[in-house]
N, C-alpha and C positions, 0 to 999 in steps of 0.2 A: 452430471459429467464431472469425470474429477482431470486434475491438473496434465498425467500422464497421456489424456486424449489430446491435449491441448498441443503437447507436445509429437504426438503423434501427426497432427494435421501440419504444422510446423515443417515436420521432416518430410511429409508426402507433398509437401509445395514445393519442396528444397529440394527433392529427387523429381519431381514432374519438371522442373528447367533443368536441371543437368541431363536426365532424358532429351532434352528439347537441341541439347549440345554446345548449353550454357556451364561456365568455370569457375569455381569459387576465385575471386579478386581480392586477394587480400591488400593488396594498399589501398583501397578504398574505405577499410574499416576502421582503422586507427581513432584515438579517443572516444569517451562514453559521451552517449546523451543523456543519460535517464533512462535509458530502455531497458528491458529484461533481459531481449536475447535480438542479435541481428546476423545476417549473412547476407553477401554480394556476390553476385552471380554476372560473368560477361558474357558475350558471346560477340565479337568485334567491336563494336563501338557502343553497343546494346548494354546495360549495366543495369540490374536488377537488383531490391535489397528486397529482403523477407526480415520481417521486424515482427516482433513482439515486446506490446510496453503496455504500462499500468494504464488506467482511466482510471477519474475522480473527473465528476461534476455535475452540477445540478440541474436539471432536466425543469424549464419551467414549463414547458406545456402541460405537463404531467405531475408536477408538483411534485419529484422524486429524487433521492440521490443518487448516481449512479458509479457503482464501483465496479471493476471488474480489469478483465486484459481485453488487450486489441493485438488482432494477428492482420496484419498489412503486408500486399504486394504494391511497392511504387518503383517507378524507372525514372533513374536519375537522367536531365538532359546538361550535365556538368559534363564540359569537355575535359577530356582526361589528356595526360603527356605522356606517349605510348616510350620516350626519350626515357623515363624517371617509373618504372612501375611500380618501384618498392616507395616512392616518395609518401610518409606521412601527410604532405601538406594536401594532397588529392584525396582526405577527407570527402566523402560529402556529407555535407548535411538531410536526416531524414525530414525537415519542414518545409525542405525544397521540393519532394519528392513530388510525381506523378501517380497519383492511386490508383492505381488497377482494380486490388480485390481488398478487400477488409472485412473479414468477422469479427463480433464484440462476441466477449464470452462473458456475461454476467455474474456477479459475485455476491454472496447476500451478506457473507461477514470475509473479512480479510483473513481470521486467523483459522476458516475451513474452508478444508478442499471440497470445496463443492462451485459448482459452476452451472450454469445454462443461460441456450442463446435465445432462450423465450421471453422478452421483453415482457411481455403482459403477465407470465408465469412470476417475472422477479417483481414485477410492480407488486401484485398480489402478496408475494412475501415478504417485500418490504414495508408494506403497508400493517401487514401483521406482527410484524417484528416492532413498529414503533408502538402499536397498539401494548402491547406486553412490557415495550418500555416503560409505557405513560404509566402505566399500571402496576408495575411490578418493581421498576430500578427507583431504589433510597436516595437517589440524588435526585429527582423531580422536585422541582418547587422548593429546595433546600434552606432555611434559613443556615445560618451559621455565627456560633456562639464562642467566645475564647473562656475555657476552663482555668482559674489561676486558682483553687483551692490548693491546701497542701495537701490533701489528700490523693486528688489530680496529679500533682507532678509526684507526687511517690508511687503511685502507679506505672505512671509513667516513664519514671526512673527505673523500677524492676524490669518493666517491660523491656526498654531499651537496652540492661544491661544484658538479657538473655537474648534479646537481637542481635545485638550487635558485638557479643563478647566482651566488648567494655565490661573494667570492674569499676571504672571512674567517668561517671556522666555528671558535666554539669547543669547547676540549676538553671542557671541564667539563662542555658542557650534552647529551653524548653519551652516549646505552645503548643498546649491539647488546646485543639479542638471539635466543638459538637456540631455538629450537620441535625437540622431534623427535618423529615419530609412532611409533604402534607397530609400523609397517610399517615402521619405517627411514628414510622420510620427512623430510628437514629443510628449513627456512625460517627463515630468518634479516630480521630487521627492526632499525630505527636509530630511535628517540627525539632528537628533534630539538626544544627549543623546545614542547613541548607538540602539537606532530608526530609520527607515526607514519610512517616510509617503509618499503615490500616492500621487500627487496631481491631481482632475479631472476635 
């Protein structure tokens, strides 16, 4: 499932209450929580939000992380001032809400669009993902070594100068250091200035 369905369900919750002969309510939206995406919907005293926000947390039953969005219907029971309708201060808040309907849409990495609401599908891949970690990422099991050769910071000095355009790096403010895994594994990095640079 990629992000654009997600959005798509979004918008068919949002037109199934205005169908219903629910109004978008804009003084009730004013300031962010944290959420991705929200609208408020009335219909007389009746005030609905449709929310989408991130998840992060740790699933102990399951021994799992869980990352992904949540698409929520709740109904606010926050008495409104029908006197004041543009009033920012008739915010409400969405941890007050009433939950109606809630999908999670599972996420296996944050920086792809990919998504599914198969719990036991993401379990699965997230179980194989850490598997490939343990296995494969140079930072498992890392010791880590400070390089002060001068051969090291001349290195390191080239390095920085083609990074950074500097034609003037000093010595002083230089630390390579070596990472090595337990698989033999090494990576080496420069402290620069309150900078970190890979070396690759």
């Amino acid at each position: 499932m990629k992000s654009y369905e997600i959005e798509q369900f979004f918008t068919a919750k949002m037109i199934q209450y205005i169908a219903r002969g629910y109004t978008i309510n804009p003084g009730t939206m004013a300031g962010h929580q944290g959420e991705i995406s929200k609208i408020d919907l009335k219909k007389g005293d009746d005030v609905i939000r449709i929310l989408l926000e991130n998840t992060h947390a740790w699933d102990r039953a399951d021994d799992v992380e869980i990352d992904g969005v949540v698409l929520k219907v709740g109904r606010s029971h926050e008495k409104l001032n029908p006197a004041r309708p543009f009033d920012t201060w008739q915010t409400i808040w969405s941890e007050n809400l009433e939950i109606l309907e809630e999908r999670t849409f599972y996420q296996i990495r944050r920086e792809a669009d990919f998504f599914t609401e198969d719990f036991e599908e993401y379990k699965a891949m997230k179980k194989r993902q850490h598997e490939r970690w343990k296995n494969n990422d140079s930072r498992t099991g890392m010791q880590g070594y400070t390089l002060t050769s001068p051969k090291a910071v001349e290195i390191a000095i080239r390095y920085l100068k083609r990074r950074t355009g500097k034609s003037r790096i000093l010595r002083d403010g230089i630390e390579v250091t070596k990472r090595v895994s337990r698989n033999g594994k090494s990576e080496y990095t420069i402290g620069y200035n309150r900078y970190g640079y890979a070396l690759h």
